[in-house]
C-alpha positions as CSV (number, residue, x, y, z in Angstrom):
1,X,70.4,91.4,123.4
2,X,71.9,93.7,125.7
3,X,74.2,96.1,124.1
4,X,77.0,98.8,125.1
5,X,78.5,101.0,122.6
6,X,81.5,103.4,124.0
7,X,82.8,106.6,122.5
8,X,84.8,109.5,123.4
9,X,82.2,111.8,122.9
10,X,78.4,112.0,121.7
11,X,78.1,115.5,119.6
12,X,76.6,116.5,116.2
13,X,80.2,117.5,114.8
14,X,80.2,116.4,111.4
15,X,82.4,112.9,112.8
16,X,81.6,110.3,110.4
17,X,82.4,107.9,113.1
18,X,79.7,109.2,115.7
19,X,77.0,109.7,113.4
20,X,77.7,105.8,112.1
21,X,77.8,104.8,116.3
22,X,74.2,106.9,116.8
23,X,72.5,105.5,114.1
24,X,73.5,101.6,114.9
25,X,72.4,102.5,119.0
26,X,69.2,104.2,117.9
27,X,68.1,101.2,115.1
28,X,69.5,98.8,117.9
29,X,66.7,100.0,120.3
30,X,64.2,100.5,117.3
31,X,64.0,96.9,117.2
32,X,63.5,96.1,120.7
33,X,67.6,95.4,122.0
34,X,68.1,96.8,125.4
35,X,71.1,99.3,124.1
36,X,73.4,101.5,126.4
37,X,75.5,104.1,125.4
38,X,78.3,105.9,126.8
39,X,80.5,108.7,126.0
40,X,82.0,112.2,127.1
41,X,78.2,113.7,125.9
42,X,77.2,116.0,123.6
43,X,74.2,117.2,121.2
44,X,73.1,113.6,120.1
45,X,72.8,112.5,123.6
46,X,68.7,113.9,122.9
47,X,68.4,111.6,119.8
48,X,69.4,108.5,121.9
49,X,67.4,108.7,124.6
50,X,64.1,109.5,121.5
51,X,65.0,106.1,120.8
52,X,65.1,104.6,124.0
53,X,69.0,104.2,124.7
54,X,70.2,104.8,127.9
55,X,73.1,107.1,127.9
56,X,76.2,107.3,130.7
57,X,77.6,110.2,130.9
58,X,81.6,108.6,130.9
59,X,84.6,110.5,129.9
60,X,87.4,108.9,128.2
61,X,90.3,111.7,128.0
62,X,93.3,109.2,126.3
63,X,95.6,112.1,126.9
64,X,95.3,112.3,130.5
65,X,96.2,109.6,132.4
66,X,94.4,110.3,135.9
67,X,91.1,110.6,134.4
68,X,91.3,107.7,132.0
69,X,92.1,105.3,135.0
70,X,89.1,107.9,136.3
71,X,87.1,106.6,133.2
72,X,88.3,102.8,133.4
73,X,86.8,102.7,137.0
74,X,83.5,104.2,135.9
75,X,83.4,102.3,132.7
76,X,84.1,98.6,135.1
77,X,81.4,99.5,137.5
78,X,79.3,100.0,134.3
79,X,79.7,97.1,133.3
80,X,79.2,94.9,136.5
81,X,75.6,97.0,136.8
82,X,74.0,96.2,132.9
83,X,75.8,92.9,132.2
84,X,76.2,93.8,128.9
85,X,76.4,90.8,125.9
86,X,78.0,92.8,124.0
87,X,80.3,96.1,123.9
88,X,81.1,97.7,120.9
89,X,84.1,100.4,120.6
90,X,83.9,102.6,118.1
91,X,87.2,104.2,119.2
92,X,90.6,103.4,120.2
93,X,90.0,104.5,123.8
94,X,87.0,102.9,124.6
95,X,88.5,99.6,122.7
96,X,91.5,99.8,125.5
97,X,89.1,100.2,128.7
98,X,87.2,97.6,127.5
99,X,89.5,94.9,127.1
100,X,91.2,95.5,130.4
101,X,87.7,95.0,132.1
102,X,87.6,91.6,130.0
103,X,89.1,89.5,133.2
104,X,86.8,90.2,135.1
105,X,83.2,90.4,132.9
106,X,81.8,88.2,130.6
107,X,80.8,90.1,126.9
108,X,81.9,89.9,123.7
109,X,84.0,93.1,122.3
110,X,83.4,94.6,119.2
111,X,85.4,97.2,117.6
112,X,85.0,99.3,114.6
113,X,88.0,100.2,112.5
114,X,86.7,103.7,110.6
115,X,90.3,105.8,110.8
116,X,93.1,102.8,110.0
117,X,95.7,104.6,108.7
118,X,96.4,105.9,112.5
119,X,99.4,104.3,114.2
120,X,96.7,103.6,117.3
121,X,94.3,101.5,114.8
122,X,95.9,98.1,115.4
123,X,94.4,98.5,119.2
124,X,91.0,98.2,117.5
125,X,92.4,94.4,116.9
126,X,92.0,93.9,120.7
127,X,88.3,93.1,119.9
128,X,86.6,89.3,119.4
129,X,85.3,90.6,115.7
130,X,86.8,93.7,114.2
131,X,84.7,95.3,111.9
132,X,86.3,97.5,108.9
133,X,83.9,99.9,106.9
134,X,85.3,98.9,103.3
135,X,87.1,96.1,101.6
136,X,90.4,98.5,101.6
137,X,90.2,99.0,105.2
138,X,90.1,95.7,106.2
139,X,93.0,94.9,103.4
140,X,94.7,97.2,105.4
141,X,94.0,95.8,109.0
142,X,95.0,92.5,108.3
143,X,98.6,94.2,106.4
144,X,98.7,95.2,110.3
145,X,99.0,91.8,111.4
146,X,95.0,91.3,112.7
147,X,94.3,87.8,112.3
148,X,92.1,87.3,109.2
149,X,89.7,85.7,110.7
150,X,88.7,88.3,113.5
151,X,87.8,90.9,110.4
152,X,84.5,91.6,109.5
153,X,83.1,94.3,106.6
154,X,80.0,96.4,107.2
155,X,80.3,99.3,104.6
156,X,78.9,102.9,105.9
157,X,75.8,103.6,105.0
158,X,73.6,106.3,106.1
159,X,70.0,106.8,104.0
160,X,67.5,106.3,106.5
161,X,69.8,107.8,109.5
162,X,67.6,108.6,112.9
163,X,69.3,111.7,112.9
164,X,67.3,112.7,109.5
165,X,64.5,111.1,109.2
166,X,62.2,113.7,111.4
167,X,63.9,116.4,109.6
168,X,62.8,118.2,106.5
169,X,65.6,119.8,104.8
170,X,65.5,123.6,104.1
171,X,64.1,124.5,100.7
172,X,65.5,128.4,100.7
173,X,69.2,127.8,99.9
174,X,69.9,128.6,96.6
175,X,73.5,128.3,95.4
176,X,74.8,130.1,92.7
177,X,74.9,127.7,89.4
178,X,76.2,126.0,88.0
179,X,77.3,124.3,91.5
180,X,80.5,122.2,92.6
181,X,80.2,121.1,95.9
182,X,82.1,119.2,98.9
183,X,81.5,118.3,102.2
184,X,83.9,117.1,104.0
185,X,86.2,118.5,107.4
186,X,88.7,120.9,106.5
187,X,91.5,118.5,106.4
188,X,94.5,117.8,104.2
189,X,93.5,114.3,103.9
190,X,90.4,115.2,102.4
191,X,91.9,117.0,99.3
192,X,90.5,120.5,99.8
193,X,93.9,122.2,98.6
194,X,93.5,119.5,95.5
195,X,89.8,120.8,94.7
196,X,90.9,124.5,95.3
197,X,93.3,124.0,92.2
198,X,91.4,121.6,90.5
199,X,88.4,124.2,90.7
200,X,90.4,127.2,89.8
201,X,91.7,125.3,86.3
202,X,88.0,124.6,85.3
203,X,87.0,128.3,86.1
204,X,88.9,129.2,83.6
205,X,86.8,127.2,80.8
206,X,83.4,127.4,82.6
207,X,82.7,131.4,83.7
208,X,79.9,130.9,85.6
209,X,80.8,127.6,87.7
210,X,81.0,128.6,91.6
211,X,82.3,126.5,94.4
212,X,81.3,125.5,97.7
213,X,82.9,123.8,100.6
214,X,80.6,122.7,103.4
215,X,82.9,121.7,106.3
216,X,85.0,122.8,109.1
217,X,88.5,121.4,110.5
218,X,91.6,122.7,111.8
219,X,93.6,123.3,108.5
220,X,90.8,125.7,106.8
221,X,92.8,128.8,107.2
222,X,95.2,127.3,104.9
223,X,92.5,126.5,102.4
224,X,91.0,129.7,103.1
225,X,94.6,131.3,102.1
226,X,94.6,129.1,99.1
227,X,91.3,130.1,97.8
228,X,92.4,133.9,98.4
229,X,95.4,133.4,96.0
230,X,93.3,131.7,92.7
231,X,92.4,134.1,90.2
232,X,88.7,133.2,90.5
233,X,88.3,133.7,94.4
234,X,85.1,135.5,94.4
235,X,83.7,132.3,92.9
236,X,85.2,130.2,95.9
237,X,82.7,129.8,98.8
238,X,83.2,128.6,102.5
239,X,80.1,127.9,104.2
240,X,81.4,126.5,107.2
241,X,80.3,123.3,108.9
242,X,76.6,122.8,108.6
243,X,74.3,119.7,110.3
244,X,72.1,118.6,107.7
245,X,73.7,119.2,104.1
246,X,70.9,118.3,102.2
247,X,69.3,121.6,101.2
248,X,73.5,122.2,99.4
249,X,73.0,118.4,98.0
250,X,69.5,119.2,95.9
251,X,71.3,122.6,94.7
252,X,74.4,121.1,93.3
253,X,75.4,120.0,90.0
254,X,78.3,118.4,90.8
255,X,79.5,116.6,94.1
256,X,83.4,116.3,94.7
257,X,85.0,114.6,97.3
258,X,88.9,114.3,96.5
259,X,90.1,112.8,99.5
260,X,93.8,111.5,99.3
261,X,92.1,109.4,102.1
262,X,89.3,108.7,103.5
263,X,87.8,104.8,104.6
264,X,83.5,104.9,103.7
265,X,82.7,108.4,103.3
266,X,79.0,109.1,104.5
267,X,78.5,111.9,102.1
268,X,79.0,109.6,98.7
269,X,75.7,108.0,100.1
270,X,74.0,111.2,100.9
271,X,75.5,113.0,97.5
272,X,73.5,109.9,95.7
273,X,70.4,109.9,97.1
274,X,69.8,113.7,96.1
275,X,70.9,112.6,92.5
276,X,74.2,114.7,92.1
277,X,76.3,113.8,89.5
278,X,79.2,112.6,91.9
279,X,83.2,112.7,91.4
280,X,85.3,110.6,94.1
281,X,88.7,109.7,94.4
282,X,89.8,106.6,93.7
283,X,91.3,105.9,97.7
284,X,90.1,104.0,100.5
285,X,86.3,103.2,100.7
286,X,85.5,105.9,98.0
287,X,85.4,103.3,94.6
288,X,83.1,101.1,97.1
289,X,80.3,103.3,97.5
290,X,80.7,104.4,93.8
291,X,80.5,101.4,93.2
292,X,83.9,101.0,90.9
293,X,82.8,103.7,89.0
294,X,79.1,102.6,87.9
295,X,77.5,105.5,90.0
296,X,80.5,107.7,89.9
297,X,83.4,109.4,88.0
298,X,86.4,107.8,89.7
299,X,89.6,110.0,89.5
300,X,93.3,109.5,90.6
301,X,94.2,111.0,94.3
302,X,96.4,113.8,94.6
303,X,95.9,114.7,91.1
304,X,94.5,118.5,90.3
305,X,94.7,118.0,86.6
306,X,92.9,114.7,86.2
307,X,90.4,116.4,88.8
308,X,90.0,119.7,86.7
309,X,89.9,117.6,83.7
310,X,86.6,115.7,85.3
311,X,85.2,118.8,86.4
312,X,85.7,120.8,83.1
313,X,84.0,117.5,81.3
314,X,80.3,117.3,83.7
315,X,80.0,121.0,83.4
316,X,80.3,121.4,79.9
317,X,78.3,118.0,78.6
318,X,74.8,118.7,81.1
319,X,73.6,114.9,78.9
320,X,76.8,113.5,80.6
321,X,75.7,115.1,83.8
322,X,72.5,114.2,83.6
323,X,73.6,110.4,83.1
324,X,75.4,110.5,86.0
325,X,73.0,112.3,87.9
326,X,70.6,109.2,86.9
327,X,73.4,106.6,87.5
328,X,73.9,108.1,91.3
329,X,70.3,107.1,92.2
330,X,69.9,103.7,91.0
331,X,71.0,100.5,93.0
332,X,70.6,102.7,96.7
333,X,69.3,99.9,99.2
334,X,72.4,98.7,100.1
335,X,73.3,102.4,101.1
336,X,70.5,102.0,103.8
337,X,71.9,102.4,107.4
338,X,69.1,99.1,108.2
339,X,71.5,96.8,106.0
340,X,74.4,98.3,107.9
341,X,72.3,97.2,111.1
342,X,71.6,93.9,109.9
343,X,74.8,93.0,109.5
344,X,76.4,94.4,112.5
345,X,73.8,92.2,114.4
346,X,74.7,89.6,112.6
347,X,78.4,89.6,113.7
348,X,77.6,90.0,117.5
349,X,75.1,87.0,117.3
350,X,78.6,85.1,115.3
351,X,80.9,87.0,118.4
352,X,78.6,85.3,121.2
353,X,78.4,82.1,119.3
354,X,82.1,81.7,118.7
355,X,83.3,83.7,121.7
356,X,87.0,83.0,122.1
357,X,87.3,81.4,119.0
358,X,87.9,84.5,116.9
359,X,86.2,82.6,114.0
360,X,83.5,85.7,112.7
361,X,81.9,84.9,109.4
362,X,82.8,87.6,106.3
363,X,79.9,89.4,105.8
364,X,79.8,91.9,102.9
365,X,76.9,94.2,101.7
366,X,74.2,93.5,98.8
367,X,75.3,93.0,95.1
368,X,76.9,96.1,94.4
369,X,77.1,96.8,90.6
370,X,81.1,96.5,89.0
């Protein structure tokens, strides 16, 4: 099968969304598809041609009209040279360009819902089969009005990843214990200002706790304010983004993510295959890969008690801890980014089959326990 996949850009940024694009491109072409790839660049563009895709350098500016009928041009001529069976948008942009070269060309489109609570999100229902990375996003799709029928679910998954496997992570780091831990972009969405105050009411009852935030993103001045302010600021920690957060994974005692949003996380994976004892928010894509609450402690969103509350509990109880540390580990095959492939194939092979018909098969992961 011959395979396109388009994206704004190609680098190692800590954008769930690219590393999930890389990783099905580089599996693709790991099992013998002829896949292409094109984006703006960046860092990852190495990694992809390892693995045999071919990439085309293609920028796709959305904000500046001259260049983006610039990039449709390119992206059409593209096209017309590979033949492609398939193209698969990852993003809004490339979703656009590629349905207007659909007159013309002869491929199915593919399109990957990973940020629907954006206002731009319903374009992503231009393709044949729209794929959403969690039951709740593709709840929310079709509340947008895309046809039932056209959605597909292929959770995240990312044990296993091409852009880890050759890697060994560093053994040096040692955190300060015991260790709470996120990592996640220094957004508001993602519930930093929530852990800061959650954090800062456990400190209180745990002395030695520290935390650390692994992540970068255009509102962490504000966090970093907020962190300044809390009576236990020298326990507070911001290490900035990093590319492989492993080494902070097998140091922690206790993984947070308290997004107040936030579709199929790739850390919750990552945080479970390093055994942390894992605390999630109950929004979006989070209860999923917790699996309702079997591998993790589920809390409300937007809710510094009940978080504090959860934190206080794991680090005083290290049995309770330990439980969930074991509890984290078990049932992780269906976390594997191969599953994720198989099923993304799957759909294309139900998108050429049915092309035009808009009739793609549900496809959901393994048994997941709850």
């Amino acid at each position: 099968m011959r395979i396109l996949h388009l994206a704004n850009h190609c680098d190692e940024v800590g954008n769930g969304i690219m590393n999930v694009a890389v990783d099905v491109a580089c599996k693709q072409a790991d099992l013998g598809h002829e896949v292409l790839f094109a984006s703006g660049g960046g860092s990852f563009v190495d990694l992809l041609t390892r693995h045999n895709v071919i990439h085309s350098l293609i920028e796709q500016p959305w904000r500046r009209p001259i260049r983006l009928g610039l990039a449709t041009i390119r992206i059409a001529h593209l096209l017309q040279r590979t033949r492609p069976d398939i193209v698969h948008a990852h993003m809004m942009t490339g979703a656009v360009l590629a349905y207007c070269c659909r007159k013309w060309l002869n491929f199915a489109l593919i399109t990957t819902v990973h940020n629907e609570w954006r206002r731009s999100a319903i374009l992503m229902g231009l393709g044949d089969s729209v794929i959403a990375v969690s039951d709740d996003g593709r709840g929310r799709m079709r509340a947008r009005g895309i046809p039932d029928q056209k959605l597909c679910v292929v959770r995240n998954a990312t044990l296993g990843s091409p852009r880890r496997s050759s890697v060994e992570p560093d053994t040096t780091l040692e955190l300060q214990r015991p260790a709470v831990l996120t990592v996640a972009g220094m957004y508001h969405r993602k519930g930093i200002g929530d852990l800061i105050e959650a954090f800062s009411r456990a400190a209180a009852c745990n002395l030695d706790a520290h935390l650390y935030l692994v992540g970068d993103g255009p509102d962490k001045a504000t966090f970093v304010d907020r962190a300044r302010s809390s009576a236990f600021s020298d326990r507070i920690h911001f290490a900035g983004f990093v590319r492989d957060p492993r080494p902070y994974l097998l140091q922690t005692d206790i993984f947070v993510l308290a997004s107040r949003n936030d579709p199929s996380p790739l850390v919750i994976p990552e945080a479970r295959e390093a055994g942390c004892a894992v605390i999630g928010t109950s929004v979006g894509g989070i209860p999923e890969a917790l699996e309702n609450g079997c591998a993790g402690m589920l809390v409300p969103p937007n809710d510094p008690m009940a978080l504090a509350q959860a934190i206080t509990r794991m680090l005083s109880d290290p049995d309770e801890r330990s439980q969930w540390r074991v509890r984290a580990r078990d049932n992780l095959e269906w976390l594997h980014v191969d599953r994720a492939v198989r099923e993304t194939m799957a759909i294309y092979q139900d998108a050429l089959t049915r092309r035009g018909t808009g009739n793609c098969a549900r496809r959901d992961a393994p048994a997941a326990r709850g």
